[in-house]
N, C-alpha and C positions, 0 to 999 in steps of 0.2 A: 579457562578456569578449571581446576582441579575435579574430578568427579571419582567418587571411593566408595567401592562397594559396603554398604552401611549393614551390618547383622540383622540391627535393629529392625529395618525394613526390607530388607530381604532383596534388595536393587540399589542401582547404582545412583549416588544422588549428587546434587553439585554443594560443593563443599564451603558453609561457609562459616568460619569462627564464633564466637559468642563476642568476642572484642574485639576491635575493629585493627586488622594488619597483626593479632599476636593470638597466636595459640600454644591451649593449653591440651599435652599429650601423655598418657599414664602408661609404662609398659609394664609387662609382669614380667618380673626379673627371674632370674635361678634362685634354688634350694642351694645352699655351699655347703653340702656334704661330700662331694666330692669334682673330678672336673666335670664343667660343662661337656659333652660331646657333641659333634657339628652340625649334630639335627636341631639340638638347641641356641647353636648359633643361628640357622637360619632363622629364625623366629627375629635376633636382637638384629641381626642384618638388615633385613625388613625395616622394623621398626628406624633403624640410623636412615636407611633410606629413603621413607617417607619424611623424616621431618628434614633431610635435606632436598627434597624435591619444596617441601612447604617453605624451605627459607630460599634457596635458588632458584627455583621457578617460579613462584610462587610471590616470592617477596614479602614473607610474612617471619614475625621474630617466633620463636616456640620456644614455649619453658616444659622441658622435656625432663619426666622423672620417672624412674626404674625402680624396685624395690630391692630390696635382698632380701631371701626368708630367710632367715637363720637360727627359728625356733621351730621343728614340726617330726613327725616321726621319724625321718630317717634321716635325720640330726641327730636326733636322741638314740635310734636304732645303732649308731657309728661312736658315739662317742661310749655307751655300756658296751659296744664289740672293742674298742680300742686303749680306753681308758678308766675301764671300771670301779678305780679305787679312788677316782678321783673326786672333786667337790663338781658334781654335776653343772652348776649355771658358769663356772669358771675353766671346765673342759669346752663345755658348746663356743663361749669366747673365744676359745685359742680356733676349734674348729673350722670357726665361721671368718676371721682373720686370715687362716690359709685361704681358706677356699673361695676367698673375696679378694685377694691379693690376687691369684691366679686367672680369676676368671679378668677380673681387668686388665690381666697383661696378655690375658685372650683376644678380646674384644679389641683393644688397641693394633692387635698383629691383621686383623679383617679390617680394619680401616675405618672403625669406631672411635670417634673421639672424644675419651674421659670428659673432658671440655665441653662438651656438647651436652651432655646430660647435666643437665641441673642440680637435681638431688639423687645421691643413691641410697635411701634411706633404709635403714635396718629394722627390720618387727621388733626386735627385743627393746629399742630403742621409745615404739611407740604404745606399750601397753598400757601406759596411765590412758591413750589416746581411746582404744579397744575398751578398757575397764567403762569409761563415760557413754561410748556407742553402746554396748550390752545395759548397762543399766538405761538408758533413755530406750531402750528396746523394753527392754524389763515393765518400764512406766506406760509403755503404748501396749502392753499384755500382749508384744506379739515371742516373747522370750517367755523360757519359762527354767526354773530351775530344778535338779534330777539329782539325787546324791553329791550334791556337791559341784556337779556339772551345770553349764547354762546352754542351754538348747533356742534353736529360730522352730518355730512353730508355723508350717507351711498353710497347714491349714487356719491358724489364726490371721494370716497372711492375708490368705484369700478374701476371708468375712468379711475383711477390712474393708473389701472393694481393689485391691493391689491386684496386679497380674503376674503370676508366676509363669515362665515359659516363654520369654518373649523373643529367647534369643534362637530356643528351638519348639519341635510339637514336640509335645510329653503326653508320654498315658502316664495318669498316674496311678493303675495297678499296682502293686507292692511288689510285684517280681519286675516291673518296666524302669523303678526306679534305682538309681545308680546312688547306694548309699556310702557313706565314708567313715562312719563308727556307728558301731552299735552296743553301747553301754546300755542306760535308761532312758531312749525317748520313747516320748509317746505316740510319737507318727512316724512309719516307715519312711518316708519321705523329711523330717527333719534332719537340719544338721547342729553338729554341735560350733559353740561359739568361746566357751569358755572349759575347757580339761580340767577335770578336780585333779592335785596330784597322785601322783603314782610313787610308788619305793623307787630312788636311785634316780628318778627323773628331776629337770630343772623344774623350778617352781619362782609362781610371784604372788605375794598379797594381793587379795580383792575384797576391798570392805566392800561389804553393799547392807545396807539396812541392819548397822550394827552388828557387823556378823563376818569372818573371817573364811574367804572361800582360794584356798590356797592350788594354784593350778598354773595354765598355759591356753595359748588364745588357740584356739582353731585357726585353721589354714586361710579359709573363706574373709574371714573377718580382717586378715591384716592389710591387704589389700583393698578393702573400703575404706579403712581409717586413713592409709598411707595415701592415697589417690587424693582423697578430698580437704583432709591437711594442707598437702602443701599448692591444690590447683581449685581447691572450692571445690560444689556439686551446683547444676552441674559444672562438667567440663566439657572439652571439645572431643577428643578421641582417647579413645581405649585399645590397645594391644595388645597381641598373644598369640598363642598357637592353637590350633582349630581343636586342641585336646581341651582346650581350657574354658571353650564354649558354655560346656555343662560338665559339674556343675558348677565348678569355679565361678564362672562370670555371672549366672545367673542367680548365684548366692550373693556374688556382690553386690548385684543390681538390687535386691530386694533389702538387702541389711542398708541398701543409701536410700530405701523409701519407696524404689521401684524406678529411681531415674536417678542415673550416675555421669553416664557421658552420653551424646548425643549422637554419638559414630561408633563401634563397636567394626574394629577391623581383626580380621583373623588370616594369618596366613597356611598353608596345608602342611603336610609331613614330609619330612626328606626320608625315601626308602631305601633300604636295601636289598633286593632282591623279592621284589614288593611286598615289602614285609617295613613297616614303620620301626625304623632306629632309635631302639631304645635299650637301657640296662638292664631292664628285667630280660629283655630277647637276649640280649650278649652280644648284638651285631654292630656293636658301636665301634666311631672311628673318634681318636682325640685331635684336637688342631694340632697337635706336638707330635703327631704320626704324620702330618704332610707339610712338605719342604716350600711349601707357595702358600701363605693364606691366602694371601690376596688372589691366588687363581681360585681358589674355593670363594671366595666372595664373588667371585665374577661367575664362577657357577651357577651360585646362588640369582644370579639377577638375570642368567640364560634362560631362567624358567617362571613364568610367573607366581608371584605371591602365591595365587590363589589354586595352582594344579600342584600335586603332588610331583614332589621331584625325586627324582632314582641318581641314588650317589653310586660311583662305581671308580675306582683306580681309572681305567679306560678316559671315564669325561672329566673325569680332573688332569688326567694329562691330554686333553684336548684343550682344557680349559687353559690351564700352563704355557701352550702353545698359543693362544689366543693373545692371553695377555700381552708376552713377549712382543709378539707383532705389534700390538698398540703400541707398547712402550718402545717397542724399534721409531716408529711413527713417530713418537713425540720426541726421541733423541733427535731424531732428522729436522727438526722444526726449532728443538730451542738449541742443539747446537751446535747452528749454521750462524756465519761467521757476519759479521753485521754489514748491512744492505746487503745482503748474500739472497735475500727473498724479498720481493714485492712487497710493499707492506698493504694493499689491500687486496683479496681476491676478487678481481673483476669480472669472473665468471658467474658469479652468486649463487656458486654450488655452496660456499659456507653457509651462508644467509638461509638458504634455503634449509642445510641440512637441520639448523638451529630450529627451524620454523616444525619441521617433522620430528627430530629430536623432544624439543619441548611439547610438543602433542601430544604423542605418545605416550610422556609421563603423567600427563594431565587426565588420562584416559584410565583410569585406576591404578596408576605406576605401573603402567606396559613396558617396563626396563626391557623385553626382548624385544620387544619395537624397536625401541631404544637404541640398543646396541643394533641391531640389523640396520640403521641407520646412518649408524658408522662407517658404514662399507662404501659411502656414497664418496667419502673423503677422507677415509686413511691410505695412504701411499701413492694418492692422486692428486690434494689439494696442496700447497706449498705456498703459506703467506704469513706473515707477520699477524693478519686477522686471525687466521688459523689457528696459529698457537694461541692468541688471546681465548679464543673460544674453546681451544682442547682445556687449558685452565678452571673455565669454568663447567666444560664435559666431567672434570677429574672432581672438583666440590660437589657436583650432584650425585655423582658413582662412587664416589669415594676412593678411586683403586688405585690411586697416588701412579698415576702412568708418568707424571712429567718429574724426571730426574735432576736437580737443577747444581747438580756436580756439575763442575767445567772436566774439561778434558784439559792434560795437563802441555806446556807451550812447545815439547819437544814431540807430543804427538800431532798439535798444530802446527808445526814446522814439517815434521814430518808429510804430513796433508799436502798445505801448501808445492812442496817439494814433488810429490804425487801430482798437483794440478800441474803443475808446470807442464813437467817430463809430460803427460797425455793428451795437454795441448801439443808441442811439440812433435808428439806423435812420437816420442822415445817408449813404446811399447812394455819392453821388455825393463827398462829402466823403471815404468810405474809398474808392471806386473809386482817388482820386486818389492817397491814400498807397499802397494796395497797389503803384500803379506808381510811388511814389518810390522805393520798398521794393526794387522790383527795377531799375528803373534806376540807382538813387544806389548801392545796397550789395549787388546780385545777390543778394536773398532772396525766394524764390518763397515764398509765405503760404498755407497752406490751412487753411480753417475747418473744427473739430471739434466735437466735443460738449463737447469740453475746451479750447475757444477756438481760437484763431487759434498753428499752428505753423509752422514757418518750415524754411524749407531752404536752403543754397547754391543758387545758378545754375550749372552744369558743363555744360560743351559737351564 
């Protein structure tokens, strides 16, 4: 049974649904002002992979929803640098259209599948949703409003009996707290929920108490409405990146009453030259600057969720390398010629490796367990089982290792024509096919005990 290091509690706990066999899972999606970079992949990587260990190992259905911010300051920051003459709430549209267009054909190149994600639902989308949470905030006096702006009131929070801080310790000295605007509140420590407008910014109607409070939702807020929309409150698990802890999530928590989801998982920073990849540093790399995603996904899963990982040219073409080897491995399994392999392994190294394989993930997605597990039976094991079970290795990892191109009947001939001649013993006659093999049709040939198998050539 699954066990996932919980925020909430501070240790690792056994995992178990609010509904019996289905869970409900919230990630925090991208800002689409401009591309994702791969620090922020690792974050959605993570999240695809947990909810395929929850349906593959697991055996549990999950209605898995993502956001897109598409309304907040460096949306608005991009669209007055690049289209300032424009009608404000119909530049952020086209904006957020690119930048949503792009990152999905991101996420699909890492072995994320559109499919898989339930809803990817848009803030601008849901502000009538936001307008009714701030006023029912409004009515509980734990909101208050400021020129125009609506503000969460931490310390009205508190009085209430609520607990602030549950995801981290907080002083809340006025110089310890991490603020996010500072117009008119009244507590260093408040955040805003609702932006009166500004010149040249988008803007939306907010009636509340007969009275027209023309603005945009804070960052904080879109994110509780979109969460509990579409999966209730609570819910089963929360996603993100360990930046998001505070105060992102802990804003959340409190604008849903102080209980949102019952798991709160965070994964750490991809670095670069231990310095966290980000666009303000300028250290960033795009997925459209490296020729392998899927070896950067398989990077991504060499290191655990929860340790910071150092990206470097260097481990991605280690990683590049890795991959290849598997997928040599799964060439050699699915395209061997039929009854060409055993169809069960009777050693019960498969069996076995499934048995350590599946633990490992169960063990807070120990993906490098995982993979280090692999070793027990890549270029060793050879069975019709096998392959069955690399199939289901490849839906929990996602790294699409099994190729299921045939190879075309003149390079099968060609093969065959190779077995023959080294049974025979005509040497030099199969030395010569082996290299038609791989010059004519990039198929590297290695002899087993179960004949001659074959694998793509990948550079």
């Amino acid at each position: 049974m699954l066990r996932l290091y919980n925020a909430l509690t501070r240790s690792k706990k056994l995992f178990k649904p609010i509904k019996n066999k289905h869970v409900s899972m919230y990630s925090c999606g991208p800002t689409v002002y401009d591309h994702a970079h791969i620090g922020n992949l690792r974050a959605y990587i993570f999240a695809d992979t947990l909810q395929r260990v929850l349906r593959e190992v697991e055996g549990y259905s999950v209605d898995w929803v993502m956001n897109i911010t598409d309304v907040d300051d460096k949306m608005i920051g991009r669209i007055q640098r690049d289209n300032p003459n424009e009608d404000p709430n119909s530049a952020l549209g086209i904006l957020a259209d690119t930048y949503t267009d792009i990152f999905i054909d991101d996420i699909e190149k890492v072995g994320i599948k559109r499919a898989d994600i339930a809803k990817l639902p848009r803030a601008t989308d849901h502000i009538k949703g936001m307008q009714l949470l701030i006023t029912k905030l409004m009515r509980e006096k734990i909101a208050y409003e400021s020129d125009g702006s609506f503000y969460f009131s931490l310390d009205a929070y508190k009085k209430s009996g609520k607990k602030y801080g549950v995801l981290v310790d907080l002083d809340y000295t006025p110089q310890a707290r991490v603020t996010d605007d500072q117009d008119q509140k009244e507590g260093v420590a408040d955040f805003v929920l609702w932006k009166a407008q500004k010149m040249s910014e988008p803007y939306w109607d907010f009636e509340y108490l007969d009275q027209n409070y023309p603005g945009r939702p804070g960052w904080h807020i879109e994110c509780s409405v979109m969460s509990t929309q579409y999966l209730g409150a609570p819910f089963d698990i929360h996603t993100g990146g360990i930046d998001l802890k505070f105060p992102h999530h802990e804003n959340e928590i409190a604008q849903c009453g102080g209980h949102q989801a019952n798991f709160f998982v965070h994964n750490e920073h991809l670095q670069v030259h231990s310095e966290k990849m980000s666009k303000s540093i300028g250290n960033i790399t795009k997925l459209s600057d490296i020729k392998d995603p899927l070896a950067f996904r398989l990077l991504c899963l060499q290191a655990h969720y929860r340790t910071q990982m150092d990206y470097s040219p260097k481990a991605l073409d280690s990683a590049h390398e890795r991959i290849n080897n598997l997928r040599a491995y799964a060439d050699q399994l699915f395209l061997a010629t039929e009854h060409q392999l055993p169809t069960a392994d009777e050693s019960g190294i498969t069996a076995e490796f499934w048995q350590i394989f599946s633990a490992s993930l169960e063990d807070d997605v120990n993906t490098p367990a995982a993979l280090a597990a692999l070793a027990a039976i890549e270029g060793k094991v050879f069975s019709q089982q096998t392959l069955q079970l690399l199939y289901k290795v490849d839906k929990v990892l996602g790294l699409q290792l099994i190729d299921e191109r045939p190879i075309s009947s003149e390079a099968r001939a060609t093969l065959a024509d190779y077995e023959t001649a080294r049974e025979a013993k005509e040497y030099i006659k199969s030395d010569k096919l082996r290299e038609e093999l791989k010059t004519n049709y990039q198929l590297q040939v290695s002899d087993t005990q179960y004949g001659p198998l074959v694998s793509r050539i990948r550079k």
